[in-house]
C-alpha angles and dihedrals in degrees: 000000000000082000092064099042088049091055095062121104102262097022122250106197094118087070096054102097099064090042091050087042093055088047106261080123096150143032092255096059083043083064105051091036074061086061098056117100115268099250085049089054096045101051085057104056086046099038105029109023091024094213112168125256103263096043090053084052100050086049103047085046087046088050094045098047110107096251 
């Protein structure tokens, strides 16, 4: 999964670890996490992976972008 982080513009690699601990561990589960409803998704990122505010929103941005 680090590969696609690190492929964002800017990279988010550095997120990767709380993402892999709370078992988005590949870039298959990255792209259904991708699937899930917004509020869903960004529960996650606050609750689970306790990004702050501002790195859940680069990622969900970055994931929603037409690649």
């Amino acid at each position: 999964m680090f590969d696609v982080l690190q492929a964002f513009d800017p990279p988010l690699g550095h997120i990767a670890e709380p993402l892999i601990l709370n078992g988005l561990d590949t870039n298959a589960d990255l792209m259904a996490f991708k699937r899930w409803p917004d509020n869903e998704r960004r529960s996650f990122l606050k609750d689970d992976a306790r990004l702050n505010p501002f790195l859940a929103r680069q990622l969900i941005v970055a994931l929603d972008y037409p690649s």
